[in-house]
N, C-alpha and C positions, 0 to 999 in steps of 0.2 A: 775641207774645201770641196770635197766629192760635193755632185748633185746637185752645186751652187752655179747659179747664173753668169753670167760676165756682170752683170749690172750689181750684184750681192759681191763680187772677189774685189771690185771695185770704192763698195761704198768706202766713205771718208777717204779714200784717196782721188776721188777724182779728179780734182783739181791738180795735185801734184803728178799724176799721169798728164793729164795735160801740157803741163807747164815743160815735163820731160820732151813731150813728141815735138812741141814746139822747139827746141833747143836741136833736137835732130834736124827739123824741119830745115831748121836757118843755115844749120850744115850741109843741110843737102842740096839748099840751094847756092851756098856756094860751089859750092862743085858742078851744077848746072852752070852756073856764073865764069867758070872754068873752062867749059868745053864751050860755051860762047864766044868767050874771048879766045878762044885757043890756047890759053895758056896751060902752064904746068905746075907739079908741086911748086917749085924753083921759083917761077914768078909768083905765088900765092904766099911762100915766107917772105919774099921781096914785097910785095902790097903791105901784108903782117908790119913789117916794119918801119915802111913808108908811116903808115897810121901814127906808129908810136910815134914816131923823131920828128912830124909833120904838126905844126903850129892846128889848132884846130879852134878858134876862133867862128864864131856866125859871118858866113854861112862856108861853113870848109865840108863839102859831096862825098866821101868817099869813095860813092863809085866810080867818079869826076880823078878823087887822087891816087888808088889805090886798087881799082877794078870792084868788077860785081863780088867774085870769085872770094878777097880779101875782104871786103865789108860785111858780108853776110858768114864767113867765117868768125871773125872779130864782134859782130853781132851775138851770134852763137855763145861763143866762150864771154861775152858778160854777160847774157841771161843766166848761164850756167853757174857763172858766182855769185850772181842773186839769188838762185834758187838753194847755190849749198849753202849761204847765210843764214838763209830760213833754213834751213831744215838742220843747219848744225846748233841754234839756238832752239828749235824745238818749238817756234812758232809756227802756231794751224794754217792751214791754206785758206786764203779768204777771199775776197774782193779786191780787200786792197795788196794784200800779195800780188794778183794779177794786174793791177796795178801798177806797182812797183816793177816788177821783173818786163812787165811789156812795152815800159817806159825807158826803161834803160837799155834792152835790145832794140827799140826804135831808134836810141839817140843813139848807140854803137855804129849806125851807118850816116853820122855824120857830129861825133866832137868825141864819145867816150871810147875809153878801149881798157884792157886789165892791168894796164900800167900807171893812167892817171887818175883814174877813181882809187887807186889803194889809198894812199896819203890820206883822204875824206875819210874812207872807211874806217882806217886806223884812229884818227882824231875822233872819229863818233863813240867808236871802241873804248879809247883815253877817259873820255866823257861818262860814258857809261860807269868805269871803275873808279873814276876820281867821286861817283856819288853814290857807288856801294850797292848800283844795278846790276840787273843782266844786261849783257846789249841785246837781249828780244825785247827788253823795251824801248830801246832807241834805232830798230833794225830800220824800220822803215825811213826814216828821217836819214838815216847814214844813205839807204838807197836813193832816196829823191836829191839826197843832198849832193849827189855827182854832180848836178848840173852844172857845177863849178870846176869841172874836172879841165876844161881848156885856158882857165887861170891855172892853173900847176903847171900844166904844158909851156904856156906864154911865158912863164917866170925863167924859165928855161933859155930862154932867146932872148928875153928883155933886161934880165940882168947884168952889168957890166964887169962881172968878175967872172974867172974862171971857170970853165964848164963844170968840174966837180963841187965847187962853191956852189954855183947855181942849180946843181940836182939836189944838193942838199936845202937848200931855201926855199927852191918850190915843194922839197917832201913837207918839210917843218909847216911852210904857209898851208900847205895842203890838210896836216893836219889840225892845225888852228879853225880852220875853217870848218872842219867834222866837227870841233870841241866846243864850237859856239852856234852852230845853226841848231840844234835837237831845243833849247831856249828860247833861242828868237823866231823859231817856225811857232812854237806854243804862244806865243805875245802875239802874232800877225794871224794867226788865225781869231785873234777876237777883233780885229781891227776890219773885216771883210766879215765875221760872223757866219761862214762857212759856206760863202754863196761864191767864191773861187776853189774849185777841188784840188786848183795846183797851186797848195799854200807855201809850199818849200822855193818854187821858183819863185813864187812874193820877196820871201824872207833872202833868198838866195841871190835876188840881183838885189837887195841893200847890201848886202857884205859886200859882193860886185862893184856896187856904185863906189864906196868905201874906199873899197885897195886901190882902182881905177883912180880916185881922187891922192890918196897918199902915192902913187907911185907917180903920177903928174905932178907933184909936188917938189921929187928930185928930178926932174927931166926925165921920167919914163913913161913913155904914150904908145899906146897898142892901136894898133890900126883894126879898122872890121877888113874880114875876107869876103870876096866871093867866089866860091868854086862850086859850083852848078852845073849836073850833067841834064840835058835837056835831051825830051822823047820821052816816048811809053815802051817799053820791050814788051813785047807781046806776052814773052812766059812770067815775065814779071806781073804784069795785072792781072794774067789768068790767075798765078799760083796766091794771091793775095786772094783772089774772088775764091778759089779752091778751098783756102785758110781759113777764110769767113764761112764757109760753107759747111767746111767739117766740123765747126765750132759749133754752129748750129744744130746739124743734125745729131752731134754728140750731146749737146745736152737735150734736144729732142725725145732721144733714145733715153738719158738718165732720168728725163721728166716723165716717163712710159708713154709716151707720144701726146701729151699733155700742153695744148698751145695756152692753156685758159693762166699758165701761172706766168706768161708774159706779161698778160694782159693786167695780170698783177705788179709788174716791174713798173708797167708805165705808168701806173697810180701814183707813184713816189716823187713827189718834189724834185727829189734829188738833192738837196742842200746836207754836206757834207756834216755828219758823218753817215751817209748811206751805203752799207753795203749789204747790196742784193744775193751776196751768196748765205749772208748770214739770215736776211731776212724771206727770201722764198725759194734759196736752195742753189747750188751749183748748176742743177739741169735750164733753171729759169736764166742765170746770169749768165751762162755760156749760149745759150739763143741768144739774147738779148746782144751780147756781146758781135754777133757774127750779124746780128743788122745794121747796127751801129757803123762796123769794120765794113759792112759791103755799102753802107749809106757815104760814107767817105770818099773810097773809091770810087763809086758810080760820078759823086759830084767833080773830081777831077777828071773823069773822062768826060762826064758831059760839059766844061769849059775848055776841054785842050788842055786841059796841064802836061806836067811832067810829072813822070812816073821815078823821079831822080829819087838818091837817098834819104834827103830830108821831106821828101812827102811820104815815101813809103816810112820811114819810121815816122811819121807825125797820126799815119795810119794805124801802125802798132800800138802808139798808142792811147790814141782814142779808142780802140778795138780791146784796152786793158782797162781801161776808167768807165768803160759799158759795163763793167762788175762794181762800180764805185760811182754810184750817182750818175750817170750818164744813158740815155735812154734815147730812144727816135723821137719821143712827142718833145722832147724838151730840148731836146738839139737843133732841132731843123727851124727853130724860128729864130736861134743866135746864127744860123748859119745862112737862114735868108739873110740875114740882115748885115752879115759881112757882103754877101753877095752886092744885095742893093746900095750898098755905101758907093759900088768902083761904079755907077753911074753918076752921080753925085762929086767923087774926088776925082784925081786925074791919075788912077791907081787902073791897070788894069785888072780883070781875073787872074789871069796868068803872071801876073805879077809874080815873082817867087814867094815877095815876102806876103801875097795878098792868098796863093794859094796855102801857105803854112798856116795864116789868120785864120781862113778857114776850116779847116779840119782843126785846130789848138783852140778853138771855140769854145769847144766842149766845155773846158774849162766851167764859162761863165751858165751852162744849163741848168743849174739850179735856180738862176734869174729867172728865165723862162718856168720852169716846173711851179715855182712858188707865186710867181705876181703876173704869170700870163704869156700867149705870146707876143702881143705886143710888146711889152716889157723886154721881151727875147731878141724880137727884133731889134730895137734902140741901141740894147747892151751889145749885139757883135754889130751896129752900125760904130759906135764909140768905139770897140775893143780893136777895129779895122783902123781907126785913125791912131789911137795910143802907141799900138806895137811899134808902126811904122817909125816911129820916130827914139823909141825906148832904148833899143839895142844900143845907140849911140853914146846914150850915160855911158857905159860901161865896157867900151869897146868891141861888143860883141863877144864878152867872155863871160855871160850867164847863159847856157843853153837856154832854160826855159825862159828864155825873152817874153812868149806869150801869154805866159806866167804871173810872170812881174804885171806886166800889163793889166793880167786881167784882174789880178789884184786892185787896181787902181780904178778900172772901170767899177767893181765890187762897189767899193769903198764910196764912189759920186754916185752911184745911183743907188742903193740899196735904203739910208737912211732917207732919202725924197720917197722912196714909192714908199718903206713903212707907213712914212708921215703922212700921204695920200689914202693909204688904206685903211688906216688907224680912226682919220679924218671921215671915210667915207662909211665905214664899221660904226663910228658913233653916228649919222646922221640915218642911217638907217633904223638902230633903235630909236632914234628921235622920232623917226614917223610912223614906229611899230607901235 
């Protein structure tokens, strides 16, 4: 290792360096979150456990229930079991690793935490060995597959049997629900043909919709939450722009100062399966990733939003799907276009569930990459009116609501514009 550079001690690990400082990072801001609050250890295991025992349904804030201090610790330690998943399976760091691990540390500061994701994980586990896999083949599918992590929670409280009865029914449901999404994510991914990158929230509010319908069936109905911290904390948007920044400049540095292979990121459609670490290098997808992360943030400050839990993790993880199809050229016209919807409906920007629309857009950027902006814009004009109404199926117990959604948006427009294209592709050889 004498004589070797930081940039040569580093190759093939970069990403998993990464992924480590980030999981520090989310620690360290609790502890900042800490000395804000003034709190102490004492109230930080008290938050800690707030999270678990606290119903966590859309839209439940944790910074709202359990302080800055407890959510971004709690954020922390699920990235941390994402990352030792991967790496105890011995799957490569990729795109979609960042991905996965930046999407479950976003949702950790408002529905997951290391108590109600096991039960998924374990059923994904089951799954894997009941078909004579590794679970590195079904790793990722178990990580997206948390979304469902505030149905095990709810099963908890909605059930009418004894509290030990009822821990054990939501572990069981919980792992049913690992044991059957790794299938039904592969079925609905042909059904949108990969122009929703968050194919798991598709497949994961039908299970959702599913249980929601059987447990109404014996008289059992979940209510949606709302618990919403409203305001920007100043160290909080700084250290997000900081996050974005060092992303940047860290792959800057791995790229050897090399802007020209961004400019290769944004070439790419984006329709899933795109991942940019594999196709122009970690140093490309980690820029890429820290414009995307500061393009987000910038949009909620420039509306007034709130800098509450569920925008900052809807940040994290569009700042993790910038490694997986998601780019500046092909986001920002699904993102105009949620925008220009709330002059049209009677939603404002700042709406909670209109600023989460926004940034969870991302989603649908492979619309934009592949048939245009225009097309881009339509797709989050629709994707703004869908969500708002989605979460309802299912009580708000699919995190990725936006998900689902954009699934549906995929699915209406994707088969029109082929048809338009296909249509306008032959008339042109017609006149050729």
């Amino acid at each position: 290792m004498e004589g070797k550079t930081i940039r040569e001690r580093l190759e093939g690990r970069e990403l998993k360096a990464f992924c480590i400082f980030s999981v520090l990072l989310l620690l360290a801001a609790g502890c900042v979150g800490m000395v804000q609050e003034g709190h102490g250890t004492g109230e930080l295991f008290r938050g800690l456990w707030t999270i678990v025992v606290s119903r966590d349904a859309l839209i439940t804030d944790y910074f709202e229930l359990a302080g800055f201090g407890a959510a971004f610790v709690n954020a922390g330690l699920v990235m941390a079991m994402g990352i030792a998943l991967v790496r105890r399976e011995n799957v490569p760091f990729s795109g979609l690793t960042l991905a996965a691990v930046s999407i479950n540390a976003g949702y950790a500061l408002w529905g997951k935490n290391p108590v109600n994701t096991l039960p998924i994980l374990l059923g994904s586990f089951l799954y894997a060995k009941a078909h004579g896999s590794p679970m590195g083949r079904y790793i990722y599918t178990a990580l997206f597959g948390t979304s469902l992590a505030p149905l095990v929670t709810e099963l908890v409280f909605l059930l009418p049997f004894d509290r030990k009865i009822n821990l054990l029914a939501a572990a069981v449901v919980g792992m049913l629900i690992g044991f059957i999404l790794p299938s039904l994510s592969m079925h609905t991914a042909t059904m949108h043909m990969g122009y929703n990158l968050f194919n798991v929230g598709f497949s994961a509010g039908i299970v959702a919709f599913v249980m929601v319908c059987v447990l109404k069936s014996f008289g059992l109905e979940s209510e949606s939450v709302m618990i919403w911290r409203e305001g920007s904390p100043t160290w909080i948007v700084l250290g997000l722009y900081g996050y974005c920044l060092l992303a940047f400049l860290f792959g800057l540095y791995l790229n050897r100062w090399d802007l020209k292979g961004l400019l290769r990121v944004w070439r790419h459609p984006g329709r899933a399966v795109t991942d940019f670490v594999m196709m122009e290098g970690p140093g490309c997808a980690l820029m890429n990733m820290g414009m995307v992360g500061g393009a987000c943030a910038t949009y909620i400050c420039l509306i007034g939003g709130d800098f509450s839990g569920p925008v900052v993790g809807a940040v994290l993880t569009a700042f993790g799907f910038a490694a997986f199809g998601v780019h500046v050229k092909n986001y920002l016209p699904v993102l105009l276009g949620v925008f220009l919807s709330t002059f049209l409906n009677h939603f404002s920007p700042v709406t909670p569930g209109m600023q989460l629309a926004a940034v969870f857009s991302v989603g649908l950027s492979p619309i934009s990459g592949r048939f245009g902006p225009v097309a881009g814009v339509f797709a989050g004009m629709l994707h703004s009116a869908v969500v708002m109404c989605t979460s309802q199926m299912y009580g708000g117990l699919n995190l990725y609501n936006n998900g689902f959604s954009a699934g549906w948006v995929a699915i209406i427009m994707v088969p029109a514009l082929e048809s338009f294209m296909s249509e306008m592709r032959q008339k042109k050889r017609e006149r050729g």
